[in-house]
C-alpha positions in Angstrom: -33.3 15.0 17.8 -32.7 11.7 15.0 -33.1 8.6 16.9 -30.0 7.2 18.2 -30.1 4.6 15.9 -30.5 6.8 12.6 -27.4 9.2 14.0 -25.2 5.9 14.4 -26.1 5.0 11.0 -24.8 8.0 9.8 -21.2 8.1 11.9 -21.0 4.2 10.4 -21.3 5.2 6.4 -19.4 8.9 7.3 -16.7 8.0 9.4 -14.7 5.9 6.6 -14.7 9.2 4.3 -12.0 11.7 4.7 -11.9 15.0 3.3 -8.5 16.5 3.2 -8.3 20.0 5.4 -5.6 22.0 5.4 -4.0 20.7 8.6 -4.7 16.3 7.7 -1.7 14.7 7.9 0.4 13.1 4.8 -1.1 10.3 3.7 1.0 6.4 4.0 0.4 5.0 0.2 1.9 1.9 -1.4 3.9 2.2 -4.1 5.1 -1.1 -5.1 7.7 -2.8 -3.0 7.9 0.6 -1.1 5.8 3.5 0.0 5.4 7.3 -0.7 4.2 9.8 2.4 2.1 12.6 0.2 0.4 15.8 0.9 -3.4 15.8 -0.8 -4.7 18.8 -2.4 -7.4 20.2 0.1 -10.8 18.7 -0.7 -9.6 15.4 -1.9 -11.8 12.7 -0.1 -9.7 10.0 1.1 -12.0 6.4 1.5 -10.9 4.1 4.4 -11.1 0.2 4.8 -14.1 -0.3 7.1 -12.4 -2.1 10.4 -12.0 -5.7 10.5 -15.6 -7.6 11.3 -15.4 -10.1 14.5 -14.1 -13.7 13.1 -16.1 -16.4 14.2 -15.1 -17.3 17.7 -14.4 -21.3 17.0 -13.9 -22.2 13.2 -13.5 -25.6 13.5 -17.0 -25.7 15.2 -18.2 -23.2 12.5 -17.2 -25.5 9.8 -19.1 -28.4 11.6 -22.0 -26.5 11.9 -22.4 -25.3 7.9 -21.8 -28.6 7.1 -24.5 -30.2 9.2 -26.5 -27.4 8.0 -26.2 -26.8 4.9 -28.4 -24.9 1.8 -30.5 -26.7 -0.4 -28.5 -30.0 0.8 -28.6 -32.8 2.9 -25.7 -32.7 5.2 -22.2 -33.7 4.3 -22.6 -37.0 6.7 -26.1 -37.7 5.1 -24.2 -38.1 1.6 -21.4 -40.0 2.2 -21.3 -43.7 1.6 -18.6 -46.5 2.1 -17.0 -47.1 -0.8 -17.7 -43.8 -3.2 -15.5 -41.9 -5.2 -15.0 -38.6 -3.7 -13.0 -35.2 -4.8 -12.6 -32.2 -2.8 -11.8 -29.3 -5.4 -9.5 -26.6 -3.5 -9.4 -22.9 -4.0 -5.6 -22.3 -5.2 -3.6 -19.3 -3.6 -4.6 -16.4 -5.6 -6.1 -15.5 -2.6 -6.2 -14.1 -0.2 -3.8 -11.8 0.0 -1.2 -11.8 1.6 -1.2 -15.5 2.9 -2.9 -15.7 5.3 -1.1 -16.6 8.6 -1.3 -20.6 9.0 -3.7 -22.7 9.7 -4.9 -21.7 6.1 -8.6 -22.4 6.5 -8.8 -24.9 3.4 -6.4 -26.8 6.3 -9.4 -26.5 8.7 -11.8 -27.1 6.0 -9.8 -30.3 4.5 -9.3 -31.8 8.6 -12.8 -32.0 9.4 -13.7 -33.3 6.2 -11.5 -36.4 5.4 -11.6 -37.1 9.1 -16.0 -37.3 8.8 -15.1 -39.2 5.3 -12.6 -41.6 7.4 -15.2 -42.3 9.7 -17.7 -42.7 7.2 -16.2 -45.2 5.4 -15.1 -43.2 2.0 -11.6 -44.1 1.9 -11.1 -43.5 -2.3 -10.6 -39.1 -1.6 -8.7 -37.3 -4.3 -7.9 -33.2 -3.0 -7.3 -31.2 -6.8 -6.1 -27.8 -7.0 -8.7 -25.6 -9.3 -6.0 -23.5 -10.5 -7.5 -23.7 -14.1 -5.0 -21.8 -16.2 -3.0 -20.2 -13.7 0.6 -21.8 -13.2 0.9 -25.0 -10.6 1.8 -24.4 -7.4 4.9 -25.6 -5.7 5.2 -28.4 -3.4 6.2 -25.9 -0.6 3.1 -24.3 -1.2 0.4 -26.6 -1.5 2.2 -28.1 2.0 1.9 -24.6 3.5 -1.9 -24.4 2.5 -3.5 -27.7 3.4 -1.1 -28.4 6.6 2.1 -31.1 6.8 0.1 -34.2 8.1 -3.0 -33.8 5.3 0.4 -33.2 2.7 2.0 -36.4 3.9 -1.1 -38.3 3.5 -2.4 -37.2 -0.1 1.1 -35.7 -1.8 1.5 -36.4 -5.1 -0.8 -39.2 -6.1 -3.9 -38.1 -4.3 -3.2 -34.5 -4.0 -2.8 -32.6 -7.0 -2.4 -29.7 -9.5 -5.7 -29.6 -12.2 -3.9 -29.9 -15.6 -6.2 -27.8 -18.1 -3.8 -29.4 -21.0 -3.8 -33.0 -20.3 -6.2 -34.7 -23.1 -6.7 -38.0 -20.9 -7.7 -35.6 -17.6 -9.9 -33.5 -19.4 -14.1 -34.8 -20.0 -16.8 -32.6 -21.8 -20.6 -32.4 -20.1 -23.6 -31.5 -22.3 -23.6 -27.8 -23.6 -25.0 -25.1 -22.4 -28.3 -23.3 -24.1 -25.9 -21.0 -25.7 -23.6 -23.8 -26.9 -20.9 -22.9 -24.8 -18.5 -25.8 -23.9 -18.6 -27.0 -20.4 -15.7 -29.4 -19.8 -14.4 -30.4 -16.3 -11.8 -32.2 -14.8 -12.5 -35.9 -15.4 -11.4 -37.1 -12.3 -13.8 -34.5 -10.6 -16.5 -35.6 -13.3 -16.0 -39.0 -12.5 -16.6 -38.6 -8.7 -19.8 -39.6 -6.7 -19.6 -36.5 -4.8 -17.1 -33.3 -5.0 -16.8 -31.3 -2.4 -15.3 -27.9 -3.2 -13.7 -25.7 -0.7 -13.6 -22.2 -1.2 -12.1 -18.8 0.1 -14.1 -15.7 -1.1 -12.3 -12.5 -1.0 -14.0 -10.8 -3.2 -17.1 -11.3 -4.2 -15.7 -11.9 -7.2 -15.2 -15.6 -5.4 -17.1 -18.6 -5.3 -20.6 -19.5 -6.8 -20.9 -21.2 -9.9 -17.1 -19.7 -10.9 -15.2 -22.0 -8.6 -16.7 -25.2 -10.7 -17.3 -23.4 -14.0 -13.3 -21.7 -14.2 -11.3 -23.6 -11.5 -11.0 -27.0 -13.1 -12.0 -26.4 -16.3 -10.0 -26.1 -19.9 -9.1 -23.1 -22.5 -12.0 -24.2 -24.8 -14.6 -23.7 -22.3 -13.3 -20.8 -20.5 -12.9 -18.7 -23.7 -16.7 -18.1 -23.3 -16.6 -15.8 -21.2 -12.7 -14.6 -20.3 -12.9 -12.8 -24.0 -12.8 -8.7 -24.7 -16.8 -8.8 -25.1 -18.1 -10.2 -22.0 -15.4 -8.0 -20.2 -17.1 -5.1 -21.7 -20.7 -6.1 -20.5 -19.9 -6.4 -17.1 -20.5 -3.1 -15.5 -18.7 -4.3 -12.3 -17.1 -8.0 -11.7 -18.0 -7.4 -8.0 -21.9 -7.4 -8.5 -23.1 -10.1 -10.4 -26.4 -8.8 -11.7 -24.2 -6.3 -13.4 -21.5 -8.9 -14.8 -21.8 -10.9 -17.8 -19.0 -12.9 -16.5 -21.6 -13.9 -13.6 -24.1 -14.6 -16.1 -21.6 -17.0 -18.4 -20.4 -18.7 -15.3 -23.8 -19.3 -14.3 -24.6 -20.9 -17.0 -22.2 -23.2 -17.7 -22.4 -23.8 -13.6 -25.9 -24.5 -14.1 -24.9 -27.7 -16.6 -22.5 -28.8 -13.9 -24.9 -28.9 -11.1 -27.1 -30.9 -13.3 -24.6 -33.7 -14.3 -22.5 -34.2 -11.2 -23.1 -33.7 -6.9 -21.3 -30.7 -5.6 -21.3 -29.8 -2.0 -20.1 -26.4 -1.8 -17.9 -24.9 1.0 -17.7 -21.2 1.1 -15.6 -18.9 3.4 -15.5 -15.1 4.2 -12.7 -13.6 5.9 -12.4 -9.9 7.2 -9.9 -7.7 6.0 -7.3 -7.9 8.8 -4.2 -7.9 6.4 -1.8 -6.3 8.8 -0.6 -8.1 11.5 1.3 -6.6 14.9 4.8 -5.4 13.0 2.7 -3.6 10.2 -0.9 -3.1 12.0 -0.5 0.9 11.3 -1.2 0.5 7.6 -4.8 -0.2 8.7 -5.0 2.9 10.0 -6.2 6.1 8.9 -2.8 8.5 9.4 -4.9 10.6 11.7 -5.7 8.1 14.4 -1.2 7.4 14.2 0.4 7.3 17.4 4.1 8.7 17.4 4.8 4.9 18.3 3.4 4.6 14.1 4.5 7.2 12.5 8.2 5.8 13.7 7.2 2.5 12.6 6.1 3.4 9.6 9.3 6.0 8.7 11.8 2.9 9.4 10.0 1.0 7.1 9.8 3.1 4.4 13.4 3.9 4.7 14.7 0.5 5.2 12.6 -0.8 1.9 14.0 1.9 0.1 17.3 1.3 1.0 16.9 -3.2 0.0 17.1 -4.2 -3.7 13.8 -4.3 -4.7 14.2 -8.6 -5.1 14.7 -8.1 -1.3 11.8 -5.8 0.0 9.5 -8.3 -2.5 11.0 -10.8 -0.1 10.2 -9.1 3.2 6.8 -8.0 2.3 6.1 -11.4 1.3 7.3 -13.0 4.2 4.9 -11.1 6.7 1.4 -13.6 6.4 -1.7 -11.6 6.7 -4.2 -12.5 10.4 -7.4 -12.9 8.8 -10.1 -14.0 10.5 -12.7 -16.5 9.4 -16.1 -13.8 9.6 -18.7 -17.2 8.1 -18.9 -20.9 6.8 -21.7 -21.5 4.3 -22.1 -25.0 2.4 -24.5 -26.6 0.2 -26.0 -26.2 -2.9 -23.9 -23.5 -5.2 -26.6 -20.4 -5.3 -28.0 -20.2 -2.1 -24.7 -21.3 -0.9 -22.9 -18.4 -2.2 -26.3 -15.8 -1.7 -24.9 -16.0 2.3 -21.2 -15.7 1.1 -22.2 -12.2 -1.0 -24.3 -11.0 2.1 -21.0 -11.2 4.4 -18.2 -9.6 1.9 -20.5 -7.2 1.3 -21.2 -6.3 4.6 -17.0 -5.7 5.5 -15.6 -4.5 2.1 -18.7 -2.1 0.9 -18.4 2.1 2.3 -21.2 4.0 1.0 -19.4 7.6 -1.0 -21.6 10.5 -2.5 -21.2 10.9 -5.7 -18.5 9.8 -8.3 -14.7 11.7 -9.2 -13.0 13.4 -11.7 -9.5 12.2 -10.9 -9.1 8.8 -8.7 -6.0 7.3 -7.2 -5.2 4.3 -6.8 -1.7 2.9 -4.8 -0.7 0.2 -6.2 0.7 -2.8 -3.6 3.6 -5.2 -4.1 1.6 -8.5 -4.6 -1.6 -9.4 -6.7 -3.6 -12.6 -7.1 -1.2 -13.9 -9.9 2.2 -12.5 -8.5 2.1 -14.8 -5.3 5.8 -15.4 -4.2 6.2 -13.0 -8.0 6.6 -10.1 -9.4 4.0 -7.0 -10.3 5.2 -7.6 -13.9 3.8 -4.1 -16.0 0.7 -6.1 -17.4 -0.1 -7.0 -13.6 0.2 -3.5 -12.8 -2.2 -2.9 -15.3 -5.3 -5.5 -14.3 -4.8 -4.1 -10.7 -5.3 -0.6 -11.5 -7.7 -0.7 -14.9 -9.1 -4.5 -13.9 -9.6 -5.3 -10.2 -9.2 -1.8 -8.6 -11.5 0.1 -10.8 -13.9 -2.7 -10.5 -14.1 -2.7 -6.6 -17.9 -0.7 -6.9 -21.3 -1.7 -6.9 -23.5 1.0 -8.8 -21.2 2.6 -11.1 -17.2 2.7 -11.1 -16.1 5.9 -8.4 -14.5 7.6 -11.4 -16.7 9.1 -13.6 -17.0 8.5 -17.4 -14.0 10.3 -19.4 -12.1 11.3 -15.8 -8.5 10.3 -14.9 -6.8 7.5 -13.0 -3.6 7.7 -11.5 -1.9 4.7 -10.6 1.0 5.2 -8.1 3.8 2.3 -9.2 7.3 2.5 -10.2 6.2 0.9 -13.6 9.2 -1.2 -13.7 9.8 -3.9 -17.0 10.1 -7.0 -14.7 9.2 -9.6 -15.3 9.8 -13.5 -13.8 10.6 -16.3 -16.6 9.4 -18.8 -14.8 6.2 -17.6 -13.7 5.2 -15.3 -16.6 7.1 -16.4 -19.8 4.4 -15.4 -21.4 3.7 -12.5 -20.1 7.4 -10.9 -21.8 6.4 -12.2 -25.8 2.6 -10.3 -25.0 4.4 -7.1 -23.2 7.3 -6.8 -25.8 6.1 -8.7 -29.2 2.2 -7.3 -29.7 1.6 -4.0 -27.4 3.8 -2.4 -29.6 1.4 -3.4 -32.2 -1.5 -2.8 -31.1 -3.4 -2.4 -27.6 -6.8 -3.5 -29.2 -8.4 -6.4 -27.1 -10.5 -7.4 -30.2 -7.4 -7.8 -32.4 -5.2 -9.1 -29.9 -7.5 -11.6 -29.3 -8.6 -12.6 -32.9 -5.1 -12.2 -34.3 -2.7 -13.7 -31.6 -5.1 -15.4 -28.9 -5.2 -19.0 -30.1 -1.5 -19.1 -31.1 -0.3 -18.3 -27.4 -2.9 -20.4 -26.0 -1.9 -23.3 -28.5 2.0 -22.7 -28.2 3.5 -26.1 -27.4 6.4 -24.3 -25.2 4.2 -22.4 -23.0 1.7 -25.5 -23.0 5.0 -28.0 -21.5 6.0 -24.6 -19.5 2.6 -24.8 -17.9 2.0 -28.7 -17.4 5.5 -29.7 -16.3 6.4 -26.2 -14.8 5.3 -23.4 -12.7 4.0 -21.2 -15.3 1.1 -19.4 -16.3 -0.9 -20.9 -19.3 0.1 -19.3 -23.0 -2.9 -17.2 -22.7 -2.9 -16.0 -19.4 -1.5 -12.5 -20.1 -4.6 -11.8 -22.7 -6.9 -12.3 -19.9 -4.7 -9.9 -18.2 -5.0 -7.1 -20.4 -8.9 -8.1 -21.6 -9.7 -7.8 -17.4 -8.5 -4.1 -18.2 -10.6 -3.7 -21.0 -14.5 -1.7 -19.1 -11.5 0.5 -17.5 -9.6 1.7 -20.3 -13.2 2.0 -22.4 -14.5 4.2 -19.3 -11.3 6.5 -18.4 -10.2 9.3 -20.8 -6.4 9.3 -19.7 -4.2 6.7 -16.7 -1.4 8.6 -15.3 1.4 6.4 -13.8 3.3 8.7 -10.6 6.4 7.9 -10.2 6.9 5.6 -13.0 10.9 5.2 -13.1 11.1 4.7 -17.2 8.7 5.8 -20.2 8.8 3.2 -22.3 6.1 1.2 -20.0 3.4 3.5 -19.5 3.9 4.4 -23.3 3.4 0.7 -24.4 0.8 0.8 -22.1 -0.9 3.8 -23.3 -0.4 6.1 -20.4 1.2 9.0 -19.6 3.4 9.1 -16.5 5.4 11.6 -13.8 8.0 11.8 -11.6 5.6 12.5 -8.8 2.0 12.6 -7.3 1.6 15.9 -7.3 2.8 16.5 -11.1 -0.1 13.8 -11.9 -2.2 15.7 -10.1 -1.9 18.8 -12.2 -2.0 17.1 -15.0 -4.8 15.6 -14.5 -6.4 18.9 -13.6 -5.4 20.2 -16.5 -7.4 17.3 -18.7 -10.6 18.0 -16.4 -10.6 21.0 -14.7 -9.1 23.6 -12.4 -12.1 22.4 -10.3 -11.9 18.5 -10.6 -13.2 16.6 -7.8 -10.5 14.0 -6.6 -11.4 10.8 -4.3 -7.9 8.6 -3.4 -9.1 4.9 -2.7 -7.0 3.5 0.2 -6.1 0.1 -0.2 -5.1 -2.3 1.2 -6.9 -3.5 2.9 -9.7 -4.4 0.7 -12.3 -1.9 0.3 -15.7 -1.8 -1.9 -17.4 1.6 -3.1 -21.5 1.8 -3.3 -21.4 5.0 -4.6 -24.7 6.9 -4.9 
């Protein structure tokens, strides 16, 4: 017999894979603000969430102990004197998602460390949102993420949005060894220390991309958010296969060497459904009747809201994450720890990659928060983040078929995306080439005085937001040979998209084995909650 040990192993890595017999039960997939209940074709091998990892049983005391502890650093209390400038640079609320049920951990984070700068004697603390180019969030918001009592304190003249735009807020470092422009913040540049606090997600998160992107400007971003880079990054989630990693690095590399920055990273598990919704964790096997009822009156009573009011409900339910680890210090060895965790929840080993692989689509996305999946969002999940969730090489093979299970609809929200509706409407029609989109129209959008004052005085998205949009796209669209949008509701989306659509899954399906094969091999990647492929 295996050792017991070697047998386990095996259940571990197995028992997240599900191939489809003929008696499996319909599978629970989102599909936008609602959800579809489908049959698979037998064969199809269905990949599972690995569970939830323990959280750390105190986090307060966690967060305490990384910081007296930290990587490469002395301790937080060891740098701290009376009378510095300090700046804590905060993660905005791309992530995670949903919200995650309150006390947001930046609010833990934030309590323990103005109260160790209070009784150190640092009184001169600045807390900056490093929401880069991404729109400013509202006051509601940044109270709901750092706590009422830390909002009170800071709110507005110490706690802030970053403005990427204004020319007095904005300071250039030295260059990097590729010339690339490193400018920062100049409060943040003009601090004795920064402390940055950090949620990872994915690994994606964190490392030398919170400095290097979150307070940062267009002219130094452009480095690396461009078609090119995109394109040399085999997967965003690994960084020895990302260019974007390797840009990042370097301009974080300048950073570290002109200014202090105590980093503050934070993993949390995948626990996205709490108590009313904790079925969608499941795999439909393991339902109870008491599920499958919960799960049929939801499904009916979002398909019977207007689809402004199911947003509303599925936004309203905050997500239970728990805090899985607390690492702090110095940015790489900092953020080696942070990489070592996420892996360890989000990664399932699979055999082998797929023809056709599907992909449901939720109702929210890092830059729809309290939004809209406008049709160029729907896009950077499918083609962008959800392609990209691998390490080794994407679980679709080269030339096969996604299908993207979204109604497709052309909404879009003025205030958050404006935009977004001149990129959708004014140049797809035009063309869909990332290289010509972004030699011909980049600099205009990103230099539009409208979008620029609907950015800095509003809640918008920056000008160019929507190219990085469809350039995050770009190592999907040049690895698939066809995206097929089920259940799309209109054709004039997936066509100015470049994709064909159905009325159904199952008509995807067979279209799809039409383009590869009677024979195709088809994987369906259940998310949420999040989920990582290492496929071999």
């Amino acid at each position: 017999m295996r050792p017991l040990k070697t047998l386990q192993k095996l259940y571990d890595e197995e028992s997240q894979v599900v191939i489809t017999e003929k008696g499996s039960p319909p599978r629970a997939l989102f599909y936008g603000e609602g959800f579809l209940q489908e049959d698979l074709p037998v064969g199809t091998r269905v990949i599972f969430p690995r569970p939830p990892l323990e959280g750390v049983p105190n986090v307060k005391a966690a967060i305490r102990w990384a910081i007296n502890h930290p990587e490469g650093m002395d301790p937080l209390h060891a740098l701290l004197k009376p009378g510095m400038r300090l700046t804590c640079v905060i993660d905005d609320i791309s992530v995670p998602l949903p919200p995650m049920v309150t006390p947001d951990v930046r609010q833990s984070i934030l309590e323990v460390v103005l109260e160790l700068c209070a009784d150190s004697g640092v009184d001169d603390v600045h807390l900056v949102i490093a929401n880069a180019l991404h729109r400013r969030m509202t006051e509601g918001e940044m109270k709901r993420m750092v706590g009422e009592k830390i909002y009170d304190a800071y709110y507005p003249d110490r706690y802030y949005n970053h403005d990427a735009e204004d020319p007095d807020g904005i300071t250039e470092l030295e260059r990097t060894s590729h010339n690339e422009v490193v400018a920062v913040n100049r409060r943040v540049a003009e601090s004795d220390l920064i402390v940055y606090v950090n949620i990872n997600f994915v690994p994606m998160n964190g490392g030398h991309k919170s400095m290097g992107t979150g307070v940062t400007n267009y002219a130094s971003l452009r480095h690396h958010h461009n078609p090119k880079t995109i394109r040399d990054s085999d997967s965003y989630m690994e960084p020895k296969a990302s260019a974007l990693y390797t840009k990042n690095t370097r301009i974080g590399t300048v950073i570290d060497q002109n200014l202090k920055v105590f980093h503050i990273e934070t993993t949390l598990n995948n626990r996205m459904f709490g108590a009313p919704t904790d079925f969608l964790a499941k795999k439909e096997e393991d339902y109870t009747e008491a599920d499958r009822l919960k799960f049929q009156a939801l499904r009916f009573t979002l398909s019977k809201l207007p689809r402004a009011a199911a947003r509303k409900v599925l936004n309203a339910i905050p997500a239970p994450y728990d805090v899985t680890g607390v690492f702090a210090g110095a940015t790489e060895p900092t953020h080696q720890k942070t990489l070592e965790q996420s892996w360890k929840q989000y990664v399932v080993p699979v055999e082998g990659q797929s023809d056709i692989v599907i992909f449901p689509i939720p109702f929210v996305s890092p830059y729809s928060v309290n939004s809209v999946l406008n049709p160029l969002l729907v896009q950077v999940m499918g083609l962008g983040y959800f392609y990209n969730l691998n390490r080794g090489v994407p679980l679709v093979k080269k030339g096969g078929v996604l299908i993207l299970l979204h109604p497709a609809y052309d909404e879009f929200d003025p205030v958050q995306h404006p935009s977004y509706i001149e990129f959708f409407h004014r140049l797809l029609p035009e063309t869909r080439d990332s290289m010509k989109l972004e030699h011909k129209y980049e600099k205009e959008f990103a230099e539009n005085p409208s979008y620029v004052h609907l950015y800095r005085k509003g809640n918008a998205y920056h000008g160019v937001h929507p190219f990085y949009m469809w350039y995050w796209g770009e190592n999907g669209r040049q690895h698939v040979g066809k995206v097929i949008v089920a259940g799309a509701e209109n054709n004039h989306v997936p066509a100015l998209l470049g994709w064909d659509r159905t009325d159904t899954l199952s008509e995807a399906i067979e279209e799809a084995r039409g383009f590869m094969g009677r024979s195709a091999s088809i994987s369906l990647l259940r998310i949420a909650p999040t989920v990582m492929v290492d496929v071999k």
